[in-house]
NUKOLZA-638881 format. One record per residue (C-alpha): residue number from 1; x, y, z. Coordinates in steps of 0.5 Angstrom, whole numbers. Layout:
<atoms>
ATOM pos    xx    yy    zz
ATOM NUM     X     Y     Z
...
</atoms>
This chain:
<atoms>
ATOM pos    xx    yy    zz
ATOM   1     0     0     0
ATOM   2     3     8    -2
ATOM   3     5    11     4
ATOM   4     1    17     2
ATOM   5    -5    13     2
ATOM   6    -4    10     9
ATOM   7   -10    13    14
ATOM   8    -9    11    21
ATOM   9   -12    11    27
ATOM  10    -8    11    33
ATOM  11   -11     7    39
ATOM  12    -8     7    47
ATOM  13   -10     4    53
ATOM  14    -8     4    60
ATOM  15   -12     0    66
ATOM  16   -12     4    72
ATOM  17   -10    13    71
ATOM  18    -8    13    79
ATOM  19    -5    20    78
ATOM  20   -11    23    74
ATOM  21    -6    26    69
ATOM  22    -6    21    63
ATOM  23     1    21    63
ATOM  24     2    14    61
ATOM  25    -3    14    54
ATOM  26     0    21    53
ATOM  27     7    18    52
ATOM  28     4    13    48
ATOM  29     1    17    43
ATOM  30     7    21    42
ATOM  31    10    16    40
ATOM  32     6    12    35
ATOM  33     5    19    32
ATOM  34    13    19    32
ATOM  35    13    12    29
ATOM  36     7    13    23
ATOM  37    11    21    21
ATOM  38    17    16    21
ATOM  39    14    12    15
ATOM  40    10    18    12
ATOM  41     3    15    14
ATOM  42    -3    20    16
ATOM  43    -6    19    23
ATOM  44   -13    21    22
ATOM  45   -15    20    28
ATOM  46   -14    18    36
ATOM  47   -17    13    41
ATOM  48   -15    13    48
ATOM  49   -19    10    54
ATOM  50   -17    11    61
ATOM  51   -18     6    67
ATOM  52   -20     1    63
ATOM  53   -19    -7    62
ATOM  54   -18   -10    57
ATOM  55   -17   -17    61
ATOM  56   -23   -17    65
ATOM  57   -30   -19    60
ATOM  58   -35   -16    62
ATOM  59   -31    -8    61
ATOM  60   -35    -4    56
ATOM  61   -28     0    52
ATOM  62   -32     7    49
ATOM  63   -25     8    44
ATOM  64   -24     1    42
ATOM  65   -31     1    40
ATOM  66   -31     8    36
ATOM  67   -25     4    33
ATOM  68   -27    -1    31
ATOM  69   -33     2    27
ATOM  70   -28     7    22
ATOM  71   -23     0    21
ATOM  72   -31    -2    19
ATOM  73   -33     4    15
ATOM  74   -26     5    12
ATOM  75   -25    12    15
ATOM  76   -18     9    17
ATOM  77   -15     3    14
ATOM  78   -10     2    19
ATOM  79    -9     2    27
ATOM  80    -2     3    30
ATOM  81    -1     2    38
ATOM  82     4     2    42
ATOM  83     4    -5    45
ATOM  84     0   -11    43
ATOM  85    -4   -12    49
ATOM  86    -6    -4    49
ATOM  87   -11    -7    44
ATOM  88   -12   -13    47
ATOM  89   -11   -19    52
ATOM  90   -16   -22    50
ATOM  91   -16   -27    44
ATOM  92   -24   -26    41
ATOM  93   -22   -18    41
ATOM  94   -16   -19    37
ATOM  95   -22   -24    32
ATOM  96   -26   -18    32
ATOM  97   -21   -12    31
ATOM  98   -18   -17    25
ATOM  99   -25   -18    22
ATOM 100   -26   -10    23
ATOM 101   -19   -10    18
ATOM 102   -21   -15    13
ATOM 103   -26   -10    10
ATOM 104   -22    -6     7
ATOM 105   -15    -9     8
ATOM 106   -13    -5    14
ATOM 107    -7    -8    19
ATOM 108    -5    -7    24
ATOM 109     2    -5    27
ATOM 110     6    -4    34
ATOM 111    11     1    36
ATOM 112    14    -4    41
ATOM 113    14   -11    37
ATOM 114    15   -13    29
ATOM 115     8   -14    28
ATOM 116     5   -12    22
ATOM 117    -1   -16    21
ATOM 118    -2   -14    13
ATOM 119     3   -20    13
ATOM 120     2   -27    14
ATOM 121     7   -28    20
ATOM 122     5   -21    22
ATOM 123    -1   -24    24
ATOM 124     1   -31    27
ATOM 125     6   -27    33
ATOM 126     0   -21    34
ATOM 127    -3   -28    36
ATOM 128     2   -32    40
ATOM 129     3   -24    44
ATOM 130    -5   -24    45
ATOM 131    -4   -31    48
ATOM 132     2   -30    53
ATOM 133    -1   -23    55
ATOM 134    -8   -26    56
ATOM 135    -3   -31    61
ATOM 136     0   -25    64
ATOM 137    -5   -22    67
ATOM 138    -9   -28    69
ATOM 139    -3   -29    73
ATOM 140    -2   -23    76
ATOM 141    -9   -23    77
ATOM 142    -7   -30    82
ATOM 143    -2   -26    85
ATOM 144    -7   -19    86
ATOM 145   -12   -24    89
ATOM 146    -6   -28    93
ATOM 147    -3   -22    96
ATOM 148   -10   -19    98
ATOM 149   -12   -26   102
ATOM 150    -6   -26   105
ATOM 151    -7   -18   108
ATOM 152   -14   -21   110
ATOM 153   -10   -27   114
ATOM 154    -6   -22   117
ATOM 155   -10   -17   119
ATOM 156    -8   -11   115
ATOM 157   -12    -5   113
ATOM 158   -16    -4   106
ATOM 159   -12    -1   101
ATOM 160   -17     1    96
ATOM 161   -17     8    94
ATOM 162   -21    13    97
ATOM 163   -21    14   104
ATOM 164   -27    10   108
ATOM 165   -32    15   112
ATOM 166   -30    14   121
ATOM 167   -22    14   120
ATOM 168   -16    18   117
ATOM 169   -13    15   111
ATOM 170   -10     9   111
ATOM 171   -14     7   117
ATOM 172    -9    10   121
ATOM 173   -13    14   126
ATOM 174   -20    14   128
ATOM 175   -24    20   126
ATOM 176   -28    22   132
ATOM 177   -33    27   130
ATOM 178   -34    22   124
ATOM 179   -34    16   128
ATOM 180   -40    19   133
ATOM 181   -44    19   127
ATOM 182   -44    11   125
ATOM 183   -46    10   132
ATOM 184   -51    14   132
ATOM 185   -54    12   125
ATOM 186   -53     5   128
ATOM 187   -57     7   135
ATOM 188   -62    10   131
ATOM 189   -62     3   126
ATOM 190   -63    -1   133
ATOM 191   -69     3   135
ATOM 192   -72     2   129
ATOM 193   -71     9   125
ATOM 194   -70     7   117
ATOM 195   -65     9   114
ATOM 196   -69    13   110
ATOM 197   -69    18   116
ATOM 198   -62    17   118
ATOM 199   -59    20   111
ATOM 200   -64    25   110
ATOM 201   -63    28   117
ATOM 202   -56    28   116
ATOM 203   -57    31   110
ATOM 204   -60    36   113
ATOM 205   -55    36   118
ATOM 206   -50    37   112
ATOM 207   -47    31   114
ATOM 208   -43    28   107
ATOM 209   -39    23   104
ATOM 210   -31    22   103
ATOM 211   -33    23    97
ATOM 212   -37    29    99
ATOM 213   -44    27    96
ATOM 214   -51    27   101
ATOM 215   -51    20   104
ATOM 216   -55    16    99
ATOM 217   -60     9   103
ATOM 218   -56     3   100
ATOM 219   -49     6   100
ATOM 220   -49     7   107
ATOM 221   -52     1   109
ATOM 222   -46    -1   106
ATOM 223   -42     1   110
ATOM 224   -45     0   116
ATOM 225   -45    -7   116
ATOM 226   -38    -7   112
ATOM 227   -34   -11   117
ATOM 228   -28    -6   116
ATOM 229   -32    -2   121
ATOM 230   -31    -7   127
ATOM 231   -24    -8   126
ATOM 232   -25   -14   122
ATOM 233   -23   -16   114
ATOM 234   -27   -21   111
ATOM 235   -26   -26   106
ATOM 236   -31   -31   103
ATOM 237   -35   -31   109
ATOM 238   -29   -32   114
ATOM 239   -27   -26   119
ATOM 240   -21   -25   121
ATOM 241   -18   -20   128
ATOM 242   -15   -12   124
ATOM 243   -10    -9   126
ATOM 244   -14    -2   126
ATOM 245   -18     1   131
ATOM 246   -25    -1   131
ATOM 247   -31     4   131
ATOM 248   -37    -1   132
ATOM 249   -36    -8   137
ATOM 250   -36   -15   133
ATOM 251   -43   -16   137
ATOM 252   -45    -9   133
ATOM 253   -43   -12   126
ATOM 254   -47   -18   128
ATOM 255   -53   -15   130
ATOM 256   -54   -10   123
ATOM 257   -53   -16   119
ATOM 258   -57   -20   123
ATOM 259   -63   -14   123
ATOM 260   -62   -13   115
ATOM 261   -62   -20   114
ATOM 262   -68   -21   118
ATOM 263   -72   -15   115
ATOM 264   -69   -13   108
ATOM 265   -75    -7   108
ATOM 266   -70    -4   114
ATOM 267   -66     0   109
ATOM 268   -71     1   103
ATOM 269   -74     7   102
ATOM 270   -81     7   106
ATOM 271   -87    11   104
ATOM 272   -87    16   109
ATOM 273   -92    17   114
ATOM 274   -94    24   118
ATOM 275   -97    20   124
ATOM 276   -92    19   131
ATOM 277   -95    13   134
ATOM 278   -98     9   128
ATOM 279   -98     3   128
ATOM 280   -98     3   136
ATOM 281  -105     6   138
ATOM 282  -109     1   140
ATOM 283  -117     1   141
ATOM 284  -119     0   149
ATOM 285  -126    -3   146
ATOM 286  -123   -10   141
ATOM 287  -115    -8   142
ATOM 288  -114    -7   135
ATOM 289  -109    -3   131
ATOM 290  -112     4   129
ATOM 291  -110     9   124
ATOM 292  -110    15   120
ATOM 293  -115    19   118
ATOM 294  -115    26   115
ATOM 295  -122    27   111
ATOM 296  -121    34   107
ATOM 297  -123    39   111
ATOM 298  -122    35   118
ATOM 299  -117    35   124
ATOM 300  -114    28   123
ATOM 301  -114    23   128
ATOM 302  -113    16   129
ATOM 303  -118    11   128
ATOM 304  -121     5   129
ATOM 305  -124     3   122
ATOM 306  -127    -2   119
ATOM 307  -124    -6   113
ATOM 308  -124   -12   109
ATOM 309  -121   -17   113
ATOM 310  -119   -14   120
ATOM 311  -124   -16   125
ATOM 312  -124    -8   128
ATOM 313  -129    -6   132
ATOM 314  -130     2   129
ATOM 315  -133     4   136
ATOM 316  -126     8   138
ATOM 317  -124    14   134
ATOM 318  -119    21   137
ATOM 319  -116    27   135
ATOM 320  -109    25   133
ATOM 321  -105    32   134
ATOM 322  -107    32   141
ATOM 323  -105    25   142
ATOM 324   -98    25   140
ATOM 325   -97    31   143
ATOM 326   -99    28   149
ATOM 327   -95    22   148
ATOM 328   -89    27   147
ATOM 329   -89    29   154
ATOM 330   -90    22   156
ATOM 331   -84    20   153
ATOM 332   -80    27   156
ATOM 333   -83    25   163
ATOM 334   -80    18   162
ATOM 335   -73    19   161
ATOM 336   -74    24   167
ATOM 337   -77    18   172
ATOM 338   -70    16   176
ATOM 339   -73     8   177
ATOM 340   -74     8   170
ATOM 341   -67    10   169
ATOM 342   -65     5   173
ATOM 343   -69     0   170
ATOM 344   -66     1   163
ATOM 345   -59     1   166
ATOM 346   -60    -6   170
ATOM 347   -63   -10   164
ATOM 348   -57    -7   160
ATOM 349   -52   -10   164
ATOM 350   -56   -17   165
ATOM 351   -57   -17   157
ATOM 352   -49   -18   156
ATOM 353   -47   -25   152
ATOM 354   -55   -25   149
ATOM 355   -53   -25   142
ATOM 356   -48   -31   144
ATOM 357   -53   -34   146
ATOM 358   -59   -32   140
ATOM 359   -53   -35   136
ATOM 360   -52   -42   140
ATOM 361   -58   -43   139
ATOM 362   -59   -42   131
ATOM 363   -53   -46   131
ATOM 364   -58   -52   135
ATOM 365   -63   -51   131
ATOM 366   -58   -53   125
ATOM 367   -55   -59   128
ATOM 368   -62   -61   130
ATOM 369   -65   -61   124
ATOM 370   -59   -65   121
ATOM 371   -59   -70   127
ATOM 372   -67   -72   123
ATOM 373   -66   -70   116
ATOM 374   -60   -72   114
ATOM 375   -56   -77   119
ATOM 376   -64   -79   121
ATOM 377   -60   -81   128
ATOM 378   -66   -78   132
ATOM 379   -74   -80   132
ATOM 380   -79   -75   129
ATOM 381   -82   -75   136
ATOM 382   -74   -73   139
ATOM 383   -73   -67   133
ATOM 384   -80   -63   135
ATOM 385   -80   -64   142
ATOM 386   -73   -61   142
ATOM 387   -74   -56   136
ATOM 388   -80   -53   140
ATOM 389   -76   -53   147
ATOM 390   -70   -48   143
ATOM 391   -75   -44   139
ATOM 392   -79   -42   145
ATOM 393   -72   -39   148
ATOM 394   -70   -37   142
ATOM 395   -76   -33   140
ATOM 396   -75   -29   147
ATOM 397   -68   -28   146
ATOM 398   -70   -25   140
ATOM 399   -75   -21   144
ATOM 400   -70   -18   150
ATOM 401   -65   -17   144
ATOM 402   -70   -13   140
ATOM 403   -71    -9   147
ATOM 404   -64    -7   149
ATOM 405   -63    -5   141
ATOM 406   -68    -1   142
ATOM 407   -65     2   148
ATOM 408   -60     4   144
ATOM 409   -63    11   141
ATOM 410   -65    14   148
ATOM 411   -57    14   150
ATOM 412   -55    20   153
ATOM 413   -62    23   154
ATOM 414   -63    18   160
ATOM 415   -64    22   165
ATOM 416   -65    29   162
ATOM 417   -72    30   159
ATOM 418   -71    36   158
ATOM 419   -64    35   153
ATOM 420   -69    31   150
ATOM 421   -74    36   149
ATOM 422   -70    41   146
ATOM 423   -67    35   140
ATOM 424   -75    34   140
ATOM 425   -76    41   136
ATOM 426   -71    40   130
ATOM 427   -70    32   130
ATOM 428   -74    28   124
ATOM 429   -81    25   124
ATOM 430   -77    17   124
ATOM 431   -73    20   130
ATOM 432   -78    22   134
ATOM 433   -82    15   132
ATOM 434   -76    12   133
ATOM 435   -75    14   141
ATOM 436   -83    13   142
ATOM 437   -82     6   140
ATOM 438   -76     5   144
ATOM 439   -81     6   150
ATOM 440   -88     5   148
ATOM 441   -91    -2   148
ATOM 442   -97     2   145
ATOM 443  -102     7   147
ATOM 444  -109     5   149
ATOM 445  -115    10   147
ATOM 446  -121     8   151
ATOM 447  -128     9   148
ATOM 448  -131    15   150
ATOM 449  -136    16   154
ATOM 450  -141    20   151
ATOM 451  -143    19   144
ATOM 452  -142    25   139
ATOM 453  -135    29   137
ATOM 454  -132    32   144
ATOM 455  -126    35   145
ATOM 456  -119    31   146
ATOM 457  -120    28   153
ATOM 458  -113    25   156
ATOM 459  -116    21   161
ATOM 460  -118    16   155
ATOM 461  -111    15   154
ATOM 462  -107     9   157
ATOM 463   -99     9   156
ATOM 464   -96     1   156
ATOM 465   -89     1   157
ATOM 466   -84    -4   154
ATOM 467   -81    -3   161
</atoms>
């Protein structure tokens, strides 16, 4: 082919840019221009991608592809590149480039290697390079992967880029303010409060990312329920002891993940509910759950109303703004009372080894069920009298686990109503409820005593505390 015909396209790779300057590529395509000048062909055209694999299956290459489509529609009818493997590592893309070739008798060729595949010879070393690339980087792939397990093993901290949220680079130091911010998220998630709540509070809190982005549900719980967090690496499902600070205790990790797993909707968005207590009031007359009413043009309230398939009584109904506010002092007025107090500290202090305790029945429970299903080495009458016996302690375990996570989110207002008071004004809806929670059973509202719509009548109310 004439020299003076030639228009080729200039193609460079690199797979990771570590220092944002594309100082790798840019010396690439100096000096594939430098090589084509040398033989008098034209470069029509550049294509570099940056921070991206040619190894790996399922990477999209932007470039690659625009290169391929004027190899096809003749807009160049030559490809040069400073390796081989900055095209490709892998056989089938090399496929695709050379057929991409044969439809205008384009070639390719290599600054760094005597390849030049519009000769027979050219194509058969362009394989043979392709095929010993492919084989250095599954091999550096292994040692990467080794390396990586070895650092778990041993207990050394994650090396991946960006800084993680709670603690200095490199896992040096823990950042306290940041710090004190999961431990909130995770008191607050013990308590019942969504995800949803958490992120839009810290959000309105100008709490953000080391990336500097508003917290987003699902990235945070990520990183909550990370093993990082707890001091912890973890690989195929094994834990193994860090060698950094912990933020959160392994206890901690072991309980999110329990809770998410038990209730996926823990970190979902949820439609949102303007009421404080729904789902906690409860009509006196059948004991039903009440709810929601705001008819346009009324006061909303809660009621106990009849529906398809619930078995409410629909005699019971009260305003609903009056309701919360009273439960609201309530709540002040309870972290206030020093025997509550007490009571909160002893069953926190007998609580201590519940969840060793949860945990060691479940794994009972699997051995139970092995015993009779698999090695059939217990009757049918010994597996269900023993599964009854476990499920019943395990399901309180469960409970009095669900009542110390709860807790959690009264902290330091145990004892200080009137800090609780002033968080109150300016703290979230899913906030308020989930400290209401921590404390409440349910709210009972009492039949009223005379027929027609009178006014709030506190004396109807009848609080029922989980302590």
């Amino acid at each position: 082919m004439d020299a003076k015909q030639v228009r080729i396209g200039i193609y460079a790779r690199i797979s990771e840019d570590r220092d944002g300057q594309q100082t790798a590529t840019a010396r690439q395509l100096e000096d594939c221009r430098a090589f084509a000048a040398k033989r008098g062909w034209e470069v029509a055209d550049e294509f570099e991608d940056i921070d991206t694999s040619a190894y790996k299956a399922n990477v999209k290459r932007p470039e690659f592809a625009r290169m391929l489509g004027a190899l096809r529609a003749g807009e160049i009818n030559g490809v040069v590149v400073w390796k081989l493997d900055r095209l490709s590592r892998q056989q089938r893309d090399l496929v695709r480039v050379t057929e991409a070739c044969e439809v205008h008798k384009a070639f390719i060729a290599s600054v760094m290697e005597p390849i030049d595949t519009s000769q027979s010879y050219g194509q058969f070393i362009a394989e043979l390079l392709v095929a010993q690339a492919r084989m250095e980087s599954a091999n550096t792939s292994a040692r990467q992967t080794r390396k990586a397990q070895e650092q778990r093993e041993e207990g050394l901290p994650p090396s991946n880029g960006r800084r993680c949220f709670g603690y200095a680079r490199g896992y040096t130091a823990v950042v306290p303010e940041e710090a004190a911010l999961l431990r909130e998220a995770r008191d607050r998630l013990f308590a019942g409060e969504s995800m949803r709540g958490v992120c839009f509070d810290f959000q309105a809190r100008g709490v953000v990312s080391t990336a500097g982005n508003a917290w987003r549900t699902q990235i945070l719980k990520r990183l909550l329920l990370s093993a990082t967090l707890s001091g912890q690496r973890e690989h195929e499902g094994r834990l193994f002891a860090g060698s950094w600070e912990p933020i959160f205790t392994p206890e901690d990790t072991e309980r999110l993940r329990r809770m998410f797993a038990a209730n996926p909707g823990v970190g979902r968005t949820r439609v949102a509910t303007r009421s404080l207590l729904i789902g906690l009031v409860r009509c006196g007359k059948c004991g039903q759950r009440m709810f929601t009413s705001n008819a346009e043009g009324q006061r909303r309230r809660y009621a106990c109303t009849t529906r398809p398939g619930n078995t409410n009584c629909g005699g019971v109904t009260t305003l609903a703004d009056p309701l919360d506010e009273l439960v609201a002092e309530m709540v002040f007025a309870a972290v206030d009372d020093a025997a509550l107090a007490e009571a909160l500290r002893a069953r926190g202090d007998a609580d201590d080894g519940l969840l060793a305790s949860v945990q060691r029945d479940e794994e009972a429970l699997e051995a139970l069920a092995n015993d009779f299903y698999v090695s059939q080495v217990i009757s049918r009458e010994e597996f269900f009298s023993a599964r009854s016996s476990l499920t019943k302690r395990l399901d309180a375990n469960r409970e009095k686990l669900a009542r110390r996570d709860r807790r959690g989110v009264l902290g330091k207002f145990v004892g200080d109503g009137q800090s609780l008071r002033t968080a109150w004004t300016e703290a979230s809806l899913d906030w308020r409820r989930a400290i209401v929670g921590a404390l409440l059973e349910r709210v009972e509202i009492a039949p009223a005593t005379e027929k027609g719509r009178k006014p709030f009548d506190a004396n109807r109310v009848k609080p029922v505390w989980r302590y």
